[in-house]
Backbone bond lengths (Angstrom), bond angles and torsions (degrees), N, CA, C in turn:
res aa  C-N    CA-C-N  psi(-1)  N-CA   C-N-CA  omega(-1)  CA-C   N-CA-C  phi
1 X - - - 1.453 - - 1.515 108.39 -
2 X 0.942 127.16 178.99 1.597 145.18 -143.02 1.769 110.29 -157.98
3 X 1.186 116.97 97.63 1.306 114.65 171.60 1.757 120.88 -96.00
4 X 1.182 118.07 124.16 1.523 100.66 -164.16 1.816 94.42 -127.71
5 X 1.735 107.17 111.77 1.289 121.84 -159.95 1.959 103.94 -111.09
6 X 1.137 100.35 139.76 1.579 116.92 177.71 1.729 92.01 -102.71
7 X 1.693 110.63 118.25 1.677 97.16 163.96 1.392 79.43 -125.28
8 X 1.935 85.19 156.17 1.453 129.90 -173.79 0.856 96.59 -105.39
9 X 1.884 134.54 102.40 1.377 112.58 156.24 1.256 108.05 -99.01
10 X 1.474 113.09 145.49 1.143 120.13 -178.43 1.510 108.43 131.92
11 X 1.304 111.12 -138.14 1.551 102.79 -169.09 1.608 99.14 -177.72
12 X 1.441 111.70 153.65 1.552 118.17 -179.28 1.766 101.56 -75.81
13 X 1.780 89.24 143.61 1.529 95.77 176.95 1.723 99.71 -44.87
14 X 1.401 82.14 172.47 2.305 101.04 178.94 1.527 90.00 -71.46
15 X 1.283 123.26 129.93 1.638 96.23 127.79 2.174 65.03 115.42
16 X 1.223 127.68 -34.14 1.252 123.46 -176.48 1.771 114.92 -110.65
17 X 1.074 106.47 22.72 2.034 107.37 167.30 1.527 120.63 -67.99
18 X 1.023 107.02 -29.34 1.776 103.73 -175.01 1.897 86.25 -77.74
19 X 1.455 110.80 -45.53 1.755 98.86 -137.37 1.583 81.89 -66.79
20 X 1.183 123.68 -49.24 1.526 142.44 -172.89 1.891 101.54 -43.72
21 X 1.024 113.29 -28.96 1.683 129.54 173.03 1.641 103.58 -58.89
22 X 1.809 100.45 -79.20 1.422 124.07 -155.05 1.737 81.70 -73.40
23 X 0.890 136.82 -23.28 1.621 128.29 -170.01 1.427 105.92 -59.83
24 X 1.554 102.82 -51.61 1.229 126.83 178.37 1.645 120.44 -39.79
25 X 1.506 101.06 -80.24 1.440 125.61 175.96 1.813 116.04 -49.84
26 X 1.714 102.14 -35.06 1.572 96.17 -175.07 1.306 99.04 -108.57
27 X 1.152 151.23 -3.20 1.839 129.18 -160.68 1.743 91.06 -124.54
28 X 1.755 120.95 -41.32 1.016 115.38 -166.31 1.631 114.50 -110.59
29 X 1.081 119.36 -29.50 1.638 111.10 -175.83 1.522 117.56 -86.02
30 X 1.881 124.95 20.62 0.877 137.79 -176.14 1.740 79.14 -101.81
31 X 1.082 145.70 -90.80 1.682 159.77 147.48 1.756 91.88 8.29
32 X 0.769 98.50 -63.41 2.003 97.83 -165.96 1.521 91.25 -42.33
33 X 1.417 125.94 -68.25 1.593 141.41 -147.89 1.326 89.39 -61.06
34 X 1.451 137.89 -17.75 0.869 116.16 -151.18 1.922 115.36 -108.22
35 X 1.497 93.02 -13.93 1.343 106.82 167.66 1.571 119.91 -37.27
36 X 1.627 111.39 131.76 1.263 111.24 -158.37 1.599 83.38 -76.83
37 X 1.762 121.76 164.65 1.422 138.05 171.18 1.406 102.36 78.32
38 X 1.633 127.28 -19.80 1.273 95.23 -161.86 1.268 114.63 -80.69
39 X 1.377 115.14 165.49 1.472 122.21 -173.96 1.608 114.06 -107.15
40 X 1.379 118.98 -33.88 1.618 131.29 153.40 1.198 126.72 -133.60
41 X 0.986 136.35 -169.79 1.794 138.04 176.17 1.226 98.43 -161.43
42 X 1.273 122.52 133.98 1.772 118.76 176.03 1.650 77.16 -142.10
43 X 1.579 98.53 168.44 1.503 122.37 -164.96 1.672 74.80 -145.36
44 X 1.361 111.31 127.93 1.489 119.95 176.02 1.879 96.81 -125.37
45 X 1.491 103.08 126.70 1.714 108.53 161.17 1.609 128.98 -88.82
46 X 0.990 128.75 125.87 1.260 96.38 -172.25 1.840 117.21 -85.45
47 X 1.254 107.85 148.55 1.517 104.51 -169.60 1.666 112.39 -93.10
48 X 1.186 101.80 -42.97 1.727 122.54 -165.80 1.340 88.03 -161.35
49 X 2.071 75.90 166.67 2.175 81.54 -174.02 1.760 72.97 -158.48
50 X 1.393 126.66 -175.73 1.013 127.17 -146.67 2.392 79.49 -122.55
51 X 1.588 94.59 -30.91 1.287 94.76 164.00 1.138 141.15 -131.63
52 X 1.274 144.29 174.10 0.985 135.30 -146.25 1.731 116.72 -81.36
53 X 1.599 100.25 -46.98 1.625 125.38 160.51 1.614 111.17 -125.63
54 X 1.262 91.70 123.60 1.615 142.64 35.21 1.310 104.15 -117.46
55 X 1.683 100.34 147.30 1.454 124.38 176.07 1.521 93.48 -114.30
56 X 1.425 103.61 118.98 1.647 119.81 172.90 1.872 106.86 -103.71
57 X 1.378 114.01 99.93 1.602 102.87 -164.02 2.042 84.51 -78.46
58 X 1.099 146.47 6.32 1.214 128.31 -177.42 1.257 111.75 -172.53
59 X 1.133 143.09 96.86 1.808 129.15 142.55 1.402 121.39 -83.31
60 X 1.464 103.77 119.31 0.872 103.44 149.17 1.696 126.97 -71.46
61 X 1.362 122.87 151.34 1.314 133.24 -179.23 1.805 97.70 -127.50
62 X 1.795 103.14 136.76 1.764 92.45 173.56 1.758 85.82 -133.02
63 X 1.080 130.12 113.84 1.623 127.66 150.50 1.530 130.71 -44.03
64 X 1.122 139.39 104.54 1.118 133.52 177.93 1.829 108.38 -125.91
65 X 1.551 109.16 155.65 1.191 127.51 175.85 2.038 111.78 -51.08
66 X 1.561 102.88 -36.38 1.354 89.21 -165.07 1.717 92.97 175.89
67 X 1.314 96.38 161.34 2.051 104.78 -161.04 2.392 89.90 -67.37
68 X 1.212 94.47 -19.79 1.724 81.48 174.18 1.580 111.97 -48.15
69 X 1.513 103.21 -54.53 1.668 117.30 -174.20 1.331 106.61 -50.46
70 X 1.326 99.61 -53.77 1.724 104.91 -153.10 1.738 86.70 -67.65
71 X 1.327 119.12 -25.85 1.824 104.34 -174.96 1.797 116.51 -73.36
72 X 1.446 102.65 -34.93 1.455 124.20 166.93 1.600 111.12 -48.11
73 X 1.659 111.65 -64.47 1.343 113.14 169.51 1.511 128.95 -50.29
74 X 1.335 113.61 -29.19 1.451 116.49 -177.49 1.685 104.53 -91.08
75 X 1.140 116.18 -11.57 1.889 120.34 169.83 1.348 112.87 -89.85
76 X 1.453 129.48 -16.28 1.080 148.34 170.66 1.622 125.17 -49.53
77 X 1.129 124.45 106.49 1.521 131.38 173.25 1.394 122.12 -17.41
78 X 1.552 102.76 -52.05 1.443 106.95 -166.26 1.768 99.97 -88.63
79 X 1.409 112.79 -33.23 1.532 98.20 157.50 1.747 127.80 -46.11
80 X 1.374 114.11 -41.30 1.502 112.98 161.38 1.025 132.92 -53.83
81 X 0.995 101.89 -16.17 2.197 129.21 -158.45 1.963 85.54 -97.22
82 X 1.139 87.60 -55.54 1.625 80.28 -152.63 1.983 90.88 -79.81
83 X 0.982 161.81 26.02 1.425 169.74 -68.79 1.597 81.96 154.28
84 X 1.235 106.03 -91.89 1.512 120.05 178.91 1.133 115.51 -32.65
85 X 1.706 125.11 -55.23 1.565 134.41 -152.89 1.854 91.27 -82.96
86 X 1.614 109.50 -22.93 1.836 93.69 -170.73 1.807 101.72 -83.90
87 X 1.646 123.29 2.03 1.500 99.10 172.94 1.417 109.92 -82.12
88 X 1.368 141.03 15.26 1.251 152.60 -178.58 1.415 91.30 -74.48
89 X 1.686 103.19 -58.38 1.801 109.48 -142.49 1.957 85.51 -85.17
90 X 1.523 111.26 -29.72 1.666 83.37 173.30 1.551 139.41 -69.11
91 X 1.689 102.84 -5.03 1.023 98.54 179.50 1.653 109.63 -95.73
92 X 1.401 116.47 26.62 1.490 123.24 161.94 1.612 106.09 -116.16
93 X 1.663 121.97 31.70 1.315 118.68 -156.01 1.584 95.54 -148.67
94 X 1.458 119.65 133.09 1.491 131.28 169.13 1.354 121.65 -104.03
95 X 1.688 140.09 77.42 1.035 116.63 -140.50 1.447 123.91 164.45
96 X 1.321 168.50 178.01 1.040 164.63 111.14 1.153 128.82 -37.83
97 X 1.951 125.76 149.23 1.477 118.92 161.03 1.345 105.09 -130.37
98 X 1.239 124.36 136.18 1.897 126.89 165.41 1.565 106.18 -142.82
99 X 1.436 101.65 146.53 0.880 114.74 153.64 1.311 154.54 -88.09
100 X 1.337 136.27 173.63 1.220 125.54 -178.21 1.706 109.13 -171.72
101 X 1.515 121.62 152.98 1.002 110.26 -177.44 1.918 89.13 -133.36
102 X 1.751 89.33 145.02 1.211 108.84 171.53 1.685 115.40 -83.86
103 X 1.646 143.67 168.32 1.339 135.10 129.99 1.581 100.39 -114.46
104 X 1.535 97.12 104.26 1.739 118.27 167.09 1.505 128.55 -50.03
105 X 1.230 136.06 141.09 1.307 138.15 135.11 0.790 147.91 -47.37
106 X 1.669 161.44 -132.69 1.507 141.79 107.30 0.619 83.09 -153.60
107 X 1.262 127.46 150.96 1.950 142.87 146.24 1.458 111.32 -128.80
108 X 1.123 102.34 144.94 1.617 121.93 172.33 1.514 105.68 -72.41
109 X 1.684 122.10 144.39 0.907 121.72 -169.65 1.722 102.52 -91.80
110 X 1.415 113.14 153.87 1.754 107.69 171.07 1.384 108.19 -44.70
111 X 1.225 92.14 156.22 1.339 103.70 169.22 1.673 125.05 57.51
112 X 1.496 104.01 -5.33 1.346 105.18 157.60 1.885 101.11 95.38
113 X 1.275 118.65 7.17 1.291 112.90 -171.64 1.634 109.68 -85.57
């Protein structure tokens, strides 16, 4: 599998964390789901970090079968759509975005849990 992640470094303006939240959840993660191939979408916050930098205020994570998908998804309409809809959320954002794509492992946990 193929994980293909957007990190945010940086952090939402002061005074803009909730809108930078609900921005998230209502304008863009309706568009994310919608990427053709994908298999999940998670929106990860970060809570704590052991340091100080880097502060990632958001990755996105999208699962896909294989770099075909992830090329399909990035030719994709609603990927353009949603391209457009994230300069909204940068202007509630101080900070950098890059990408990167993982090829995942999986393992079963002991004992089967």
């Amino acid at each position: 599998m193929y994980i293909r992640c957007a990190f945010f470094h940086g952090r939402a303006k002061p005074g803009q964390e909730q809108a930078f939240t609900d921005y998230v959840r209502e304008r863009l993660v309706p568009l994310w789901t919608q990427f053709p191939g994908a298999q999940e979408v998670r929106v990860l916050r970060q809570v704590e970090a052991d340091v100080a930098d880097p502060h990632y205020e958001m990755v996105l994570a999208v699962r896909y079968p294989d770099q075909a998908a992830i090329d399909r998804a990035l030719a994709s309409p609603v990927r353009a759509e949603s391209r457009e809809v994230t300069r909204g959320l940068l202007e509630l954002y101080d900070g950098t975005v890059f990408h990167t794509v993982f090829k995942a492992d999986e393992y079963p946990l002991a004992g089967g849990a």
